[in-house]
N, C-alpha and C positions, 0 to 999 in steps of 0.2 A: 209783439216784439219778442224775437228768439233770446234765449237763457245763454249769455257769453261764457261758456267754459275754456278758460285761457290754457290748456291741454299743453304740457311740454314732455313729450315721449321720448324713452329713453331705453326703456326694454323692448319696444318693437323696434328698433333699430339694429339689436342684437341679431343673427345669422335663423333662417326662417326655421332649422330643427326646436327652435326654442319654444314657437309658439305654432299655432295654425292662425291663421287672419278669418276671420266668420264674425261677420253682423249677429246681432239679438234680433231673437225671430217678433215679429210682433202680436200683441194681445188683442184680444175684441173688445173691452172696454176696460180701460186703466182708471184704477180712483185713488187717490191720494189718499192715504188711511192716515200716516203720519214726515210734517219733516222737521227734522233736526234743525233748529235757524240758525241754533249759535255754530254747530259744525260747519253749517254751509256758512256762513261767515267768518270763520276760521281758513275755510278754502278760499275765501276770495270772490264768494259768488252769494247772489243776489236773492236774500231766500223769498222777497215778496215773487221775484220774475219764476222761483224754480219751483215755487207751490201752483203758477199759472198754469194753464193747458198745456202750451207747448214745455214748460219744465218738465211736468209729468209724462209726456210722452219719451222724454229722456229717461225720464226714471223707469218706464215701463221697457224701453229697447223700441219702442214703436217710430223711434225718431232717432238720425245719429248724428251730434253734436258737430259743429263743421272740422274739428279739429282733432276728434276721436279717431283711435287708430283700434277699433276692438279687436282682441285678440284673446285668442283661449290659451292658457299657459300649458306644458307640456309637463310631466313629473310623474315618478314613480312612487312607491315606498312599500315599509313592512305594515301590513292591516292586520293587529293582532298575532304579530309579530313571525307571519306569512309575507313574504316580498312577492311582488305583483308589479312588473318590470313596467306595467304602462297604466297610468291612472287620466292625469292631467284634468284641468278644468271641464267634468263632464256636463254642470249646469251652468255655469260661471265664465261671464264674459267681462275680462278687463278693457274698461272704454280708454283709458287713460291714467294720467297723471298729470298733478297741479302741486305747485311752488304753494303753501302755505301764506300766510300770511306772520310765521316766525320763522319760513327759508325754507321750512321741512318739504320732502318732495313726500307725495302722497298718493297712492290708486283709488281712483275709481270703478269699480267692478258692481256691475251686476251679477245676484244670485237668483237663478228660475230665468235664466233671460233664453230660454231655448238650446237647441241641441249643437251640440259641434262635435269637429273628429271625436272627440274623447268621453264621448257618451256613453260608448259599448252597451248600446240598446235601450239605454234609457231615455227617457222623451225632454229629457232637458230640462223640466219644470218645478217649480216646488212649490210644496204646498201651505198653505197659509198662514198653518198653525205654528211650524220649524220658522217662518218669517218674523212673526209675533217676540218667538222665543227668542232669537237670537237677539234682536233689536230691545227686547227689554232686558238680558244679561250682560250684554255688551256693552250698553250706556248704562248698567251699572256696574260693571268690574272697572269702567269709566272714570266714575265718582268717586269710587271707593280707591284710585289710585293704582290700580294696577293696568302694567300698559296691556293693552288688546287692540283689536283693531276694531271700529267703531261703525254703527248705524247711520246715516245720511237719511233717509228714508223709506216707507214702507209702502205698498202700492199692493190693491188687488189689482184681478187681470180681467175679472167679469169672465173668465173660461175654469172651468174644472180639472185637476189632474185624476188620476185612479191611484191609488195606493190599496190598501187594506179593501178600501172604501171611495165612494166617489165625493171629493175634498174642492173645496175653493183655495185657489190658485194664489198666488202671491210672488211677488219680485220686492227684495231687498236691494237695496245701494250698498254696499259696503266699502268703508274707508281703511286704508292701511297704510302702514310705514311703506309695505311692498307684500308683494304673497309670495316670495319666494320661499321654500321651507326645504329642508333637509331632504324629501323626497327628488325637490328641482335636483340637488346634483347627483340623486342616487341616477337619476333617468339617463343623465350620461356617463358616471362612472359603471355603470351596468353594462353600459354599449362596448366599454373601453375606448369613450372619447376621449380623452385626456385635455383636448384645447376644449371640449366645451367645456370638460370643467376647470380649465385654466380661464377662461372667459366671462363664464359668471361668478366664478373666486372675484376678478377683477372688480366685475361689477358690482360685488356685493361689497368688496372693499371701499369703493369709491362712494357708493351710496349711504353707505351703514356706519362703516367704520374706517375712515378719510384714515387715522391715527396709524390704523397698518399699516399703509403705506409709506408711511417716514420710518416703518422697522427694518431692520437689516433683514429679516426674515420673514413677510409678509403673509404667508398663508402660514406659517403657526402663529403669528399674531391675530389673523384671524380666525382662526382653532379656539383661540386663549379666549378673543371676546364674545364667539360664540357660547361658549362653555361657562363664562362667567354670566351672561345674559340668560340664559337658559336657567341655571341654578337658582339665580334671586328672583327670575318669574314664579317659578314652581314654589319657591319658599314664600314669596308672596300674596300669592291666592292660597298658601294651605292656609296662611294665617285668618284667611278671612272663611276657613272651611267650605273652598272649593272644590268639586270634582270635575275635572275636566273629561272622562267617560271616555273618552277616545285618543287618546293621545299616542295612535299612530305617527311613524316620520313624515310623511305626506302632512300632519296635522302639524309640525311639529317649525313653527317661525326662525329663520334664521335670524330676524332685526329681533327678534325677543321679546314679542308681543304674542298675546292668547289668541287665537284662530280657530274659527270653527267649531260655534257652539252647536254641537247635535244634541248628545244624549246627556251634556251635563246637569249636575244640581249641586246644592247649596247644602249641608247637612244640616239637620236639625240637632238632633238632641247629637254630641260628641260619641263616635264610632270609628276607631281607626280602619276595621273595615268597609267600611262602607261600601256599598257597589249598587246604583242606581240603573246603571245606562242597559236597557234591554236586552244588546248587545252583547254584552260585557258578560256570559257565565261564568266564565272560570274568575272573575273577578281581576282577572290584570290589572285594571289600572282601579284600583279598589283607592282611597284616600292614601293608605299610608305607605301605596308602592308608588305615589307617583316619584317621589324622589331617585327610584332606583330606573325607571323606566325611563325619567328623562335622561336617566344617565346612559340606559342603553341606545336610545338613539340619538345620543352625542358620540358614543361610541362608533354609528352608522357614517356619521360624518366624517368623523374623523378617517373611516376606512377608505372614502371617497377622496379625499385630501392625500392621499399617501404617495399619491404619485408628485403633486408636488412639493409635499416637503423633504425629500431627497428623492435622490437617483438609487438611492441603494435602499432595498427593502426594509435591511435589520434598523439601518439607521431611523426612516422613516416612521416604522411599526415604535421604537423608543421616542421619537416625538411625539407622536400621540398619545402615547401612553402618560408620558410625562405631563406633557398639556390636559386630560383627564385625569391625573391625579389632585386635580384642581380642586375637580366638580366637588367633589365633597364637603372638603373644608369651605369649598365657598358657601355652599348650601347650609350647612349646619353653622356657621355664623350667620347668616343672615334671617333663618331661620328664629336661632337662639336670641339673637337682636332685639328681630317682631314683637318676639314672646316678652320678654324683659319688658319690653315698649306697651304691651299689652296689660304688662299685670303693674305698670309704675315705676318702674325701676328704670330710672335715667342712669345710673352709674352701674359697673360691670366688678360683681365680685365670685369667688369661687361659691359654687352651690349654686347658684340660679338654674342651671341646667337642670337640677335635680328637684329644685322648685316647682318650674313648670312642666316639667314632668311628672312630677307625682299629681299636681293641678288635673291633669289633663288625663292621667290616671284612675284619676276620682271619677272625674265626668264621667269615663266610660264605662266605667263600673253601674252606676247611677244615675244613667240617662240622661246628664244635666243637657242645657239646650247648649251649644257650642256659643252662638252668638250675644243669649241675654245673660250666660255667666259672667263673662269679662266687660259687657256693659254693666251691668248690675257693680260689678266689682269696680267700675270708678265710684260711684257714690261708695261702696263700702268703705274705699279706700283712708275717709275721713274717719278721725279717731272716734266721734262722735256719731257713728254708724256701726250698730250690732253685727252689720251683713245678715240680717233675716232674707232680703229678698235672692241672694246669693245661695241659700241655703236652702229654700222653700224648693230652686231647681232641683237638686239631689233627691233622689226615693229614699237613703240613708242618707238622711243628714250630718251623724257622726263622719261622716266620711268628709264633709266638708270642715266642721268643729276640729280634725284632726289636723287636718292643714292650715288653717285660717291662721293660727297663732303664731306660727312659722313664718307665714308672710309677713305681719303684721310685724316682728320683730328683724324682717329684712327692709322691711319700710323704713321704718323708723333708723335704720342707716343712710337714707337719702339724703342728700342735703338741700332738696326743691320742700316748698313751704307748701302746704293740703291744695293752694287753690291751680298754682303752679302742677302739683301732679295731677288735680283732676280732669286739666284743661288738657292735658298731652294725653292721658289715657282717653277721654272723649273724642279727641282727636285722630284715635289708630282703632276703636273697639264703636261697629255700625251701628246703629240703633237698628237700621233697617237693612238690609240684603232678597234677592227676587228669592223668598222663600217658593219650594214646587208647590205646594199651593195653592202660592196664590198666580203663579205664572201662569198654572194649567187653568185656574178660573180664569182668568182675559182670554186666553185661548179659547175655553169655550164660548165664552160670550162672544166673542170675534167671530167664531168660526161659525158657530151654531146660530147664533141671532144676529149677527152682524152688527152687534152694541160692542163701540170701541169705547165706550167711555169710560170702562172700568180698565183698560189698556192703560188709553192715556193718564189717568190716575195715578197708576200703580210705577209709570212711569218720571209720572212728576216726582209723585214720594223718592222714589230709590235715588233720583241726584241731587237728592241732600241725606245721603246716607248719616251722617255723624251728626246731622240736628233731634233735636226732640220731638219735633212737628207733634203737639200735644194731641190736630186733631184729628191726624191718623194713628193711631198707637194701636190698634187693630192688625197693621200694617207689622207691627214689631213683635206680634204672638207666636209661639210655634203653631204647627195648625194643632186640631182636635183629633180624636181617634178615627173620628169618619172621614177628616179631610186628607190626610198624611198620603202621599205620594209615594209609591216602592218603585216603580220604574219611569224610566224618561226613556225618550223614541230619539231615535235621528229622523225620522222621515221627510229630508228635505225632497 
């Protein structure tokens, strides 16, 4: 019995410069490594039929769904902040779109599904390990509450690609709001098409954000929700000490969701610069520039948008300017929010800012670990807790002893009772996150012995990131000196 994918296409309908139309080449032997049940039952679809042979053959590209309209997406952007006028989907085939089962409209895209125009010489493929990673960061930036666009399932191919090295092959599913990003309108504001990008304005209006539509000014309203969606992503994964490692415009989601985990990681001990992604020398997108970066390429948007928010230049160039003097204040409230929420503080008085900044000051002085600080710090939070294990993080303890009592007396202006704050701070501060790793151990195991079973583990733990799961607590360590991670790959 075939896997009914109730496919309702809406971007292949759009004018053909948008996309190229190309099938997913197919693989010599497709294995189901992993599928997401409750996703694909969130979509609508039938996860016993789509873990079947013929489902896998969908997931692999080896089969095209009767309703699938594959299509490779078209897009430019700045890569390290070099514009590169033609990018578009060079592994990545969108099969579709499906109606959620809360209304949401959502893609279906194959990653490694084979070559298309937009390959520029590369074989289309990716390899097993980038498939691994992305699928266990994704379903847990998931958990952890920040939007991203999410793993379906994971599939070898039984073929090898070449990289470095000769690697087992891999095809991810990936689910999204939509892949359009900042780069989709650089590809035609570049060209000087003006109606494509009055065309996927519309579209993205109608898709993303209905609400502009009823504005009297329609594409700054969707400038305004761009920009505001943008800023409480970024402030949101910083809280939970993400790096996103690439955060090119081509990377860069107009619905407002994380895309395209390459060379990201997760920091350990608190480093505001931190720079993992191999990539990344000059450290661009180092932790504590992402804020400035996302703001540059809202900037990029915004340049592409100018034609239609007037006719006249000067006026134009002052609406976006205008609409970007947002980004800031959005960010650093929502930011400052996290952080409050972080350290207990339900109510907002002058000084918190400089609380958890001097906090967070400390860490980086003292190598505290980013994420067992602020967990540790709910149980401190109780009057009847020294904060020894808050303390034990810091190399200079004094460093913490100096802060602690300053918290301790902003507390104590709350007005939620110990069980109440301990419950909301357990609520926003992970026990667990895919620390590097233990990510790159499933990878090897996967890749090197073909044992998923510490994958799937690693995977069960992180979507209940805010439990205690007493009998992984291994899972919640920073790593040891030997195991500590300094760089992460893109190499899909």
């Amino acid at each position: 019995m075939s896997v009914p994918f109730p496919f309702d296409n809406t971007y292949a309908r759009l004018p053909g410069r948008f996309y190229a139309r190309v099938p997913p080449t197919p693989v010599r032997a497709p294995r189901l490594i992993r599928l997401n049940e409750s996703l694909a039952a969130q979509l609508g679809l039938d996860p016993e039929l789509l873990a079947g042979e013929e489902g896998v053959e969908v997931l692999a590209g080896n089969r095209v769904a009767d309703s699938a309209e594959p299509i490779a997406a078209a897009y430019a952007g700045h890569q390290f902040g070099t514009f590169v006028p033609q990018l578009g989907d060079g592994r990545a085939i969108l099969l579709g779109e499906l109606i959620d089962r809360a209304g949401v409209r959502r893609d279906v895209q194959l990653k490694g599904s084979g070559r298309t125009p937009y390959s520029r010489g590369g074989d289309g493929r990716a390899a097993l390990g980038p498939v691994l990673r992305e699928y266990v960061v994704s379903e847990a930036m998931a958990a952890l509450g920040i939007p991203t666009t999410r793993a379906l399932a994971a599939v070898t191919t039984g073929e090898t690609v070449i990289r470095e090295t000769v690697l087992p092959g891999g095809v991810l599913t990936r689910v999204a709001s939509s892949h359009i990003r900042v780069g989709t309108f650089q590809f035609f504001a570049s060209r000087g098409d003006v109606e494509g990008v009055r065309l996927l304005a519309d579209y993205v209006v109608a898709r993303h954000y209905p609400e502009a539509a009823r504005s009297e000014r329609p594409y700054r309203a969707l400038l305004d929700a761009v920009v505001r969606a943008q800023a409480e992503l970024i402030a949101r994964w910083m809280l939970v000490g993400f790096i996103h490692g690439v955060m090119n415009t081509d990377n860069t989601s107009v619905a407002g969701e994380t895309i395209d985990y390459g060379p990201c990681a997760f920091m350990d001990a608190y480093d505001p610069g931190a720079v993992f992604s191999a990539i990344d020398r000059q450290g661009r997108y180092a932790y504590s520039m992402q804020p400035a970066i996302g703001e540059w390429n809202l900037a990029r948007f915004a340049e592409c948008l100018l034609p239609l928010l007037s006719d006249d230049t000067d006026a134009a160039v002052a609406e976006a300017e205008q609409s970007l003097d947002a980004y800031r204040p959005v960010f650093e409230g929502a930011f400052l929010g996290g952080l409050r929420r972080k350290l207990g503080l339900l109510t907002e008085r002058e000084g918190d800012a400089e609380l958890g900044r001097d906090l967070l000051q400390a860490m980086g002085a003292n190598g505290a670990d980013f994420t067992l600080t602020f967990r540790r710090l709910s149980d401190a939070a109780s009057v009847r807790e020294d904060g020894a294990g808050v303390r034990s993080l810091f190399a200079n303890s004094s460093a913490y002893d100096e802060w602690e009592p300053r918290w301790r007396r902003r507390l104590a202006q709350e007005p939620a009772d110990e069980a109440t704050r301990r419950a909301a701070m357990l609520a926003v501060n992970p026990a667990f996150i895919p620390r590097n790793h233990l990510v790159e151990a499933v990878i090897r195991a996967g890749v090197d012995e073909g044992d998923f079973a510490p994958f799937h583990e690693l995977v069960t733990v992180l979507s209940n990131p805010f439990e205690a799961q007493p009998a992984f607590t291994r899972y919640a360590e920073p790593p040891a000196e030997h195991e500590r991670v300094l760089q992460t790959f893109c190499g899909t």
